[in-house]
N, C-alpha and C positions, 0 to 999 in steps of 0.2 A: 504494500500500500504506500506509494510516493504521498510528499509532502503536501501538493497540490489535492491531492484525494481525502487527504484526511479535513485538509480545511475546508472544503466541497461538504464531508461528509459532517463538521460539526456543523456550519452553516444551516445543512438543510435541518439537520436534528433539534438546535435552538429556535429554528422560524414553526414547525410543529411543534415545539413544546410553549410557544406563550412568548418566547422572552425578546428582549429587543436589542437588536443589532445596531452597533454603534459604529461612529465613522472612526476610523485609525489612519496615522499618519506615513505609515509606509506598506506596501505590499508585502505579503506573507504574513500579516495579522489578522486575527481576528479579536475584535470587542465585544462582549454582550454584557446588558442588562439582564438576569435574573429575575424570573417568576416566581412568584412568592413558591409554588410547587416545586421548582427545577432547585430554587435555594435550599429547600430543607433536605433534597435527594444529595445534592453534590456537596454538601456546606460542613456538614458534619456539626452542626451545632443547635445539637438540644436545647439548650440551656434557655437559648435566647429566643428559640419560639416557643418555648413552654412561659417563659416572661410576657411576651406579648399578645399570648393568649389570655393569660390571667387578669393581664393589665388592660388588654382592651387598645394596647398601642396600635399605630403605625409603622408596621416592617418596613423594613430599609433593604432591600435586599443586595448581595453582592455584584459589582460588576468584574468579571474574568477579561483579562488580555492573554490570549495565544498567538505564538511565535512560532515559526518555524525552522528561522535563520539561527540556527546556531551561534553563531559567532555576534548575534545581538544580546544584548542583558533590558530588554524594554519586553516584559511580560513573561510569560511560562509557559517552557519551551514543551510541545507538543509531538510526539512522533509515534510510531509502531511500536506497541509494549511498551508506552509509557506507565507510570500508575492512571495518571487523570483520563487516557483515553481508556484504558480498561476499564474504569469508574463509568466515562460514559458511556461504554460497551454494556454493560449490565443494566444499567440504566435503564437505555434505550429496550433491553428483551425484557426488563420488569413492565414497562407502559403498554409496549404495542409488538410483541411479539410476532403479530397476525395482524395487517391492513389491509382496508381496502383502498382504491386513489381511481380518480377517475382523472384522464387527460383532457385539456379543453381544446376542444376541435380548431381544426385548422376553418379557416374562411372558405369558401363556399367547398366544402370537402363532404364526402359522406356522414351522415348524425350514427353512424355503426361504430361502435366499440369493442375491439376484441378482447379476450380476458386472456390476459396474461399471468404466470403463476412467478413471482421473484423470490430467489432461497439467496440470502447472504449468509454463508460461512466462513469460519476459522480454520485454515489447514494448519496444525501445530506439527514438526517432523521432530521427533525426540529421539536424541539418545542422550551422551554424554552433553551435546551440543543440542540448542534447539531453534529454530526457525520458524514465526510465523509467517501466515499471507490470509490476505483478504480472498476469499473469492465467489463469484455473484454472479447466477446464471438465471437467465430469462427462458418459460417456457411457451409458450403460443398453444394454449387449451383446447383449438379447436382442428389445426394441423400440424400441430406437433413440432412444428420451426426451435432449435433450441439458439439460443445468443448466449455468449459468454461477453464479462465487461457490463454484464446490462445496470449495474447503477451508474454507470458511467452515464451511459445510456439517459437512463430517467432522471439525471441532472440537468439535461438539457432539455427536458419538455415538458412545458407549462403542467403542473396539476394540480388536483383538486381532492379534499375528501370528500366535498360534496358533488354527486352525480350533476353536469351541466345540461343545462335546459336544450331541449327539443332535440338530446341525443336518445339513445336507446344500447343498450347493452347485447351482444349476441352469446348465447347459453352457451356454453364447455361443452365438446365431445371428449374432453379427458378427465377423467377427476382428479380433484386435488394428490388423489391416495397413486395413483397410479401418474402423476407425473411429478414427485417425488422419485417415485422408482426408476422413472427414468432418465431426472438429474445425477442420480445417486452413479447408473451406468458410468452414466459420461465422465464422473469425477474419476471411479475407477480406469474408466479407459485411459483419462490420461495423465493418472497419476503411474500409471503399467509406464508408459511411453516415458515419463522423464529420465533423466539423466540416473545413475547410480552413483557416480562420485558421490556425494555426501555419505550412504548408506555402506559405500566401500572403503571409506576414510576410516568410517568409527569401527568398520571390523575389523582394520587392521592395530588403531589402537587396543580393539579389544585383544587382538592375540599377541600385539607386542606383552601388554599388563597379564593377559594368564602367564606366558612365558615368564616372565618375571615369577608372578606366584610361584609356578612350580619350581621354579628354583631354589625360592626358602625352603620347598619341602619334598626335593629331592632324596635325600637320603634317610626318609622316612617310609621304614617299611608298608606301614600302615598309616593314613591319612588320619588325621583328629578333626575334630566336626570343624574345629575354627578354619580349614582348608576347604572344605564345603560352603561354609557361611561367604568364607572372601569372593568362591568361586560363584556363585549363587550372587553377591553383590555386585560382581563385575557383567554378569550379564543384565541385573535390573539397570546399571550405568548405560551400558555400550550398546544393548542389540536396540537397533532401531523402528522407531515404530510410526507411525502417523494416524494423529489421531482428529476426525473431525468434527466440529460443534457447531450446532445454527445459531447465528446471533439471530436474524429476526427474517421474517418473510413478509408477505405481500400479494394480495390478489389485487393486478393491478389493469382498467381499463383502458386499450390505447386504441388508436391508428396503425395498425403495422408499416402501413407504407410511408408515415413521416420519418421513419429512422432506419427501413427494412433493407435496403437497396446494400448490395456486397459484405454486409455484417454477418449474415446469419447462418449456421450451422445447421442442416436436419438431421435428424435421427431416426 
């Protein structure tokens, strides 16, 4: 997830949650005003709304400055596996797990909206080392078109949670259940296809570190369990695994032909 995508993705996340977006003085920031909501989720501080409940006050809520530029000290610096984007990772699958969005039609275009189903996931690849990525596949519920990238995608196209006037919805020939299953494929297929380097790196560490073990306990007729336990620890470290988690999904209404043209994948 580049730096541009992540401030794409708090952007859209604080305009749906309420809060208000503030002007900043150089690019790669962002500013926002806090909702009295979004403050007591990220804020971590009881204290003061249990004060201001009692009291009947006027909350103040926090305003956040993120950064991207590293090499700046004007705000808190934001990136992949940050804590705060983690914070608003969770967040974000606490409120709305499950949306629906409707797109607002293009000018004199078709009032038909196709339903499209969007799965955003966390690829984590663990061993010794570990590596995230974002990744977000778009499925088209009624011919099965799959898109890869698709919030990239649904960044750039006006929408709405409220359904717009004098369009009309066209019904799923897939269901939700069954086109899961077959985002799930595709992940599989092409997580088959990438590279092994990483996954051949940590095995080789791992057999450099047994090598070593068995060295301290070469001239041991008989193994003591603590030779097992090390052995047994080095493989929970080294063998590598990938494991993957939904942040959030999306049943989302478009146009396929505003974005469809050379992007799209079938399956």
């Amino acid at each position: 997830m580049q730096q541009a995508e992540i401030l794409d993705f708090l952007t859209r996340f604080f305009k749906t949650s309420g809060c208000t977006l503030l002007p900043t003085e150089t690019g790669g920031q962002l500013k926002v005003k806090l909702s009295e909501e979004m403050d007591q989720l990220l804020m971590n501080r009881p204290f003061y709304w249990h004060y201001i409940r009692q009291t009947g006050g006027i909350p103040e809520t926090a305003t956040l400055l993120f950064r991207t530029d590293e090499k700046s000290d004007d705000g808190e610096l934001i990136y992949f596996g940050s804590p705060r984007l983690h914070q608003i990772f969770e967040v974000a699958k606490k409120l709305a797990p499950f949306v629906r969005i409707y797109q607002e039609p293009l000018i004199h275009s078709s009032p038909a909206l196709e339903p499209w189903l969007c799965l955003n996931m966390k690829i984590s690849d663990q061993c010794d080392l570990k590596r995230d990525r974002i990744y977000s596949v778009g499925l088209q519920l009624i011919n099965g078109t799959l898109v890869e990238g698709f919030h990239e995608i649904l960044s750039k196209l006006t929408l709405s949670p409220k359904a717009p006037d004098y369009c009309y919805t066209l019904s799923p020939l897939i269901t939700v259940r069954s086109g899961i299953r077959r985002v799930e494929k595709l992940i599989e297929s092409e997580l088959r296809c990438e590279p092994s380097d990483w996954s051949d790196s940590a095995g080789k560490r791992w057999e450099r570190d047994q090598e070593l073990l068995d060295s301290f306990y070469e001239l041991e007729t008989e193994k003591p369990e603590a030779y097992f336990q090390e052995k047994e620890a080095l493989k929970a470290q080294y063998q590598p695994r990938t494991v993957i988690r939904l942040i959030n999904a999306g049943l989302f209404y478009l146009q396929s032909r505003s974005f469809l043209p050379d992007i799209s994948k079938g399956r």
